[in-house]
C-alpha positions as CSV (number, residue, x, y, z in Angstrom):
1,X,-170.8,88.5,-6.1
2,X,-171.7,86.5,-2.9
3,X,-169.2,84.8,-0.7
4,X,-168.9,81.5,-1.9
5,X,-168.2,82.8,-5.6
6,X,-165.7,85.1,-3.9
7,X,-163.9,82.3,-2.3
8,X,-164.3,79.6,-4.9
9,X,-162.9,82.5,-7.2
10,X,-159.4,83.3,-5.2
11,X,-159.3,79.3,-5.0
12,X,-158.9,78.3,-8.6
13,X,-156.4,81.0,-9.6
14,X,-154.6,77.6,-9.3
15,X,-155.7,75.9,-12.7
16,X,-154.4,73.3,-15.4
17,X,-152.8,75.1,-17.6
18,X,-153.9,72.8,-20.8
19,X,-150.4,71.0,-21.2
20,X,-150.5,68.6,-18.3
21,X,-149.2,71.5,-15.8
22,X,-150.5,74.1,-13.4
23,X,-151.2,77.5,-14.3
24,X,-151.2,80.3,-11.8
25,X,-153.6,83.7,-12.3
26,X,-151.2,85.2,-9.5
27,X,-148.1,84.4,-10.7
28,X,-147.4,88.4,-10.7
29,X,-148.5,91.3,-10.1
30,X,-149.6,92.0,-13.5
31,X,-151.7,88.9,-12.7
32,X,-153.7,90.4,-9.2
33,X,-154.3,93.8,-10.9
34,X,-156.7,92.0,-13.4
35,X,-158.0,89.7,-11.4
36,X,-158.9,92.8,-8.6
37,X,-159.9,94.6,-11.7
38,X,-162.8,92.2,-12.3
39,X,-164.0,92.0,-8.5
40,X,-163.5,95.6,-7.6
41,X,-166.9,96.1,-6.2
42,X,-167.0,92.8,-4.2
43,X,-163.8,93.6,-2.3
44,X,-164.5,97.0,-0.8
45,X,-163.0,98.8,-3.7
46,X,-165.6,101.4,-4.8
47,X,-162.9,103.7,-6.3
48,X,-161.0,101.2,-7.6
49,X,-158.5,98.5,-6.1
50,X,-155.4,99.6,-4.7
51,X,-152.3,99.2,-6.6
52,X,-150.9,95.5,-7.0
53,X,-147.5,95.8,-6.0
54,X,-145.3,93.1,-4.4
55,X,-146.7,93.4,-0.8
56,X,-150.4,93.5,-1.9
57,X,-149.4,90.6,-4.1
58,X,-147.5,88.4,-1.2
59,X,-150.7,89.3,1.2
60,X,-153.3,88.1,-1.1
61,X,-151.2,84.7,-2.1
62,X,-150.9,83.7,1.1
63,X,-154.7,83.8,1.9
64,X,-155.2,81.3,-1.0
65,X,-152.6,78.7,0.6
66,X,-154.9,79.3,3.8
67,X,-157.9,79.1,2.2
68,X,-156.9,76.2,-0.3
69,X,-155.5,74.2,2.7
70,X,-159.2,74.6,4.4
71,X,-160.6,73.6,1.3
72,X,-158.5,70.0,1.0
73,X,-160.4,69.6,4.8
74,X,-163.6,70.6,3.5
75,X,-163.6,68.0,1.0
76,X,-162.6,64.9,2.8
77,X,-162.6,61.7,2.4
78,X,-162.1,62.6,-0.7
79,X,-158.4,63.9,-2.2
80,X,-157.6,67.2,-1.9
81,X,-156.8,69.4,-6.0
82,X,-153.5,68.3,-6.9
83,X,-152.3,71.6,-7.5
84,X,-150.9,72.1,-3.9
85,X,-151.5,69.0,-2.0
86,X,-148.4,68.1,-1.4
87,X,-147.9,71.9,0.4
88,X,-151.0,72.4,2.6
89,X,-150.7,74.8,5.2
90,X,-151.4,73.5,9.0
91,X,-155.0,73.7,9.3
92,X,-154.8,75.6,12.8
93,X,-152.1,78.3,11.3
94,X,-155.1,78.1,8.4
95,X,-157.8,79.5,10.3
96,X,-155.7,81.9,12.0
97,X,-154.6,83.7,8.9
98,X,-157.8,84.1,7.7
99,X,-159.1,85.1,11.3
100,X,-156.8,88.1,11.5
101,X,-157.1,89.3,8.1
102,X,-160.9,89.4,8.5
103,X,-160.2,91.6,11.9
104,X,-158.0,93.9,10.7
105,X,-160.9,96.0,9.2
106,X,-163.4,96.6,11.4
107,X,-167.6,96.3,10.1
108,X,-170.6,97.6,11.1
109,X,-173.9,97.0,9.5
110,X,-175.7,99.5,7.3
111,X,-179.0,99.1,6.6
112,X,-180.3,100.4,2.7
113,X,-183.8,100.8,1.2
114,X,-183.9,101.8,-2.4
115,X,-187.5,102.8,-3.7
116,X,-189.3,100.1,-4.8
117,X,-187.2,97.1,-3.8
118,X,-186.4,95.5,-0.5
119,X,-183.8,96.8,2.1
120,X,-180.2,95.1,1.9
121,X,-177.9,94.8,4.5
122,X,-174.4,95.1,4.5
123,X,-171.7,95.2,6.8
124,X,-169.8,97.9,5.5
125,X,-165.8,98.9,6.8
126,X,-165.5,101.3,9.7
127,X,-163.1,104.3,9.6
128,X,-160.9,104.9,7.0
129,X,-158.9,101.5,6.5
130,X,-156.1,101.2,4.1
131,X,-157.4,100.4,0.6
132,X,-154.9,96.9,1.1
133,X,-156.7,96.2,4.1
134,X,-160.1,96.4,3.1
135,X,-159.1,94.3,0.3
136,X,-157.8,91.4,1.7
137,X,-160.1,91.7,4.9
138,X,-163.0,91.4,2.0
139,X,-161.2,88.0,0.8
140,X,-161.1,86.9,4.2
141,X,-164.7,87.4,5.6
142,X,-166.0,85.8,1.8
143,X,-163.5,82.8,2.5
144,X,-165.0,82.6,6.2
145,X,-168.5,83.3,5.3
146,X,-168.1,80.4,2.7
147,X,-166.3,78.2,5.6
148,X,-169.0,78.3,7.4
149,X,-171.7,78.3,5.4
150,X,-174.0,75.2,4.0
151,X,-172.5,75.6,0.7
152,X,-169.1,74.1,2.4
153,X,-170.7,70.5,2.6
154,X,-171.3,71.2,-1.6
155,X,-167.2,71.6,-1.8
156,X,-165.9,68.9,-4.1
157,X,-162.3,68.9,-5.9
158,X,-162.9,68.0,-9.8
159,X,-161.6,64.6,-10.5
160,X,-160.9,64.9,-13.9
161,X,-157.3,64.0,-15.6
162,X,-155.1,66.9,-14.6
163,X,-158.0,69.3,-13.8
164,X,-156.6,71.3,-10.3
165,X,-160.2,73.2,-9.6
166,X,-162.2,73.0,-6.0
167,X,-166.1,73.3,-7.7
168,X,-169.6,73.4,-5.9
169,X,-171.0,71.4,-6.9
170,X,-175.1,72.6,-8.4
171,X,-176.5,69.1,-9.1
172,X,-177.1,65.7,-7.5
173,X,-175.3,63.7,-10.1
174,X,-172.8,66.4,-11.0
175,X,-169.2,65.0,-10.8
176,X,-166.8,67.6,-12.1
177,X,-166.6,71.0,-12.5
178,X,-167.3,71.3,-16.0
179,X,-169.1,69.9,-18.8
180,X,-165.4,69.6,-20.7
181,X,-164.0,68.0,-17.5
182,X,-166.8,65.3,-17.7
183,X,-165.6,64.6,-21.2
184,X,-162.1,64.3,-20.7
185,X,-162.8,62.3,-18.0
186,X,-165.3,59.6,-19.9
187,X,-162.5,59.8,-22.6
188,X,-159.4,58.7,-20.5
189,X,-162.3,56.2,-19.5
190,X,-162.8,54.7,-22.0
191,X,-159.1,54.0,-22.9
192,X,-158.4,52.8,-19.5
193,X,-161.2,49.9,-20.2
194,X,-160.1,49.5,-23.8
195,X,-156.4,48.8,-22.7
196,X,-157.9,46.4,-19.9
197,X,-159.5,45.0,-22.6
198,X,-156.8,44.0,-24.7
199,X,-154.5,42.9,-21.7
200,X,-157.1,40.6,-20.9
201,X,-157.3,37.2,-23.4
202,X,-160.6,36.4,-21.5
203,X,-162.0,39.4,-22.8
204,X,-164.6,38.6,-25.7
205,X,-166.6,41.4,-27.4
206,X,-169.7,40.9,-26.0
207,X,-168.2,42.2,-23.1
C-alpha cells in the first residue's frame, strides 16, 4: 500500500452513511482495530497493530482532522468534502501535527535484494519505538509523502449529492469518486432540469 492509498484511506473514514448523513469508520475503538487490522503491514506493524484503546484512538483522529484540513487546501478553488468543512483545522497547526508525528520515530533506509527481482528500499524505524508510535508516525510520513507528492495536484473532493469522499482522481474526464457517485449525480440532474422545466412556461419540448 503506497502513500497516497494510505492517506486517501485514513481520509475517507469520513463517508455518507447512505441516509443523507455522515458515517464515521472511527467512531470507536472497535472501529480503529479493524481498520489497523486491514493495514497492518503498511503501518509498521509486522506483529500485529498495537491495541486500539482510547489514546491510540484520540492520536490517530486527530491526524485525520490535520490531514483532512490539508486536503480542503489541496483541492482549491474548488469546495472542500462537506463532512468537516465547517471544522478545518488551521492549516499552520496542520502541518505541524503531522510534522511531529512523522519525527517521533526515527528512519533509516534499508536496502533489500530478493533473488531474482530488483532491490527495494525502505526506510525502516530506528530503535525500538513504541508500537503507537510507529503507527501513527507511519500515517504521518504516508500523509506527508502524499502532500508532497505529484499525486496532490490529482486531489479532488467528489461532488456528488451528499457524497463526503476526497478521490484521486485516475482519468481526464473523471468527475467523482465512483461510478455510483456519477449516477446519483446525473440522476439529481436530471430532476433539477425537469423541475426547471416545468417552472418555466417558455419551456417547449423540443427543448
Amino acid at each position: 500500500m503506497d502513500a497516497t492509498r494510505l492517506a486517501l484511506d485514513l481520509a475517507v473514514t469520513l463517508r455518507h452513511d447512505g441516509h443523507g448523513g455522515v458515517a464515521d469508520d472511527l467512531a470507536d475503538t472497535a472501529g480503529l482495530a479493524t481498520w489497523l487490522r486491514d493495514r497492518s503491514d503498511a503501518l509498521d506493524c509486522a506483529d500485529g497493530p498495537p491495541p486500539a484503546d482510547e489514546s491510540l484512538l484520540t492520536a490517530v483522529r486527530e491526524l485525520r482532522a490535520a490531514v483532512r484540513s490539508l486536503f480542503a487546501r489541496a483541492v482549491r478553488p474548488g469546495p472542500p468534502s462537506s463532512a468537516d468543512a465547517h471544522r478545518l483545522l488551521p492549516e499552520d497547526t496542520a502541518l505541524a501535527r503531522l510534522n511531529a508525528a512523522a519525527a517521533r520515530v526515527p528512519t533509516a533506509p534499508r536496502l533489500t535484494w530478493e533473488p531474482d527481482a530488483p532491490p527495494v528500499l525502505r526506510h525502516l524505524p530506528t530503535g525500538t519505538p513504541p508500537a503507537a508510535d510507529r503507527l501513527t508516525a507511519a500515517l504521518a510520513r504516508a500523509a506527508l509523502a502524499f502532500l508532497g507528492g505529484p499525486d496532490r495536484d490529482r486531489l479532488r473532493a467528489c461532488p456528488a449529492p451528499r457524497c463526503v469522499r476526497y478521490f484521486v482522481k485516475e482519468r481526464a474526464r473523471q468527475e467523482w469518486c465512483n461510478p455510483s457517485c456519477g449516477n446519483r449525480a446525473r440522476v439529481a440532474r436530471h430532476h433539477h432540469r425537469r423541475r426547471q422545466d416545468g417552472a418555466d412556461p417558455t419551456t417547449t419540448a423540443a427543448d
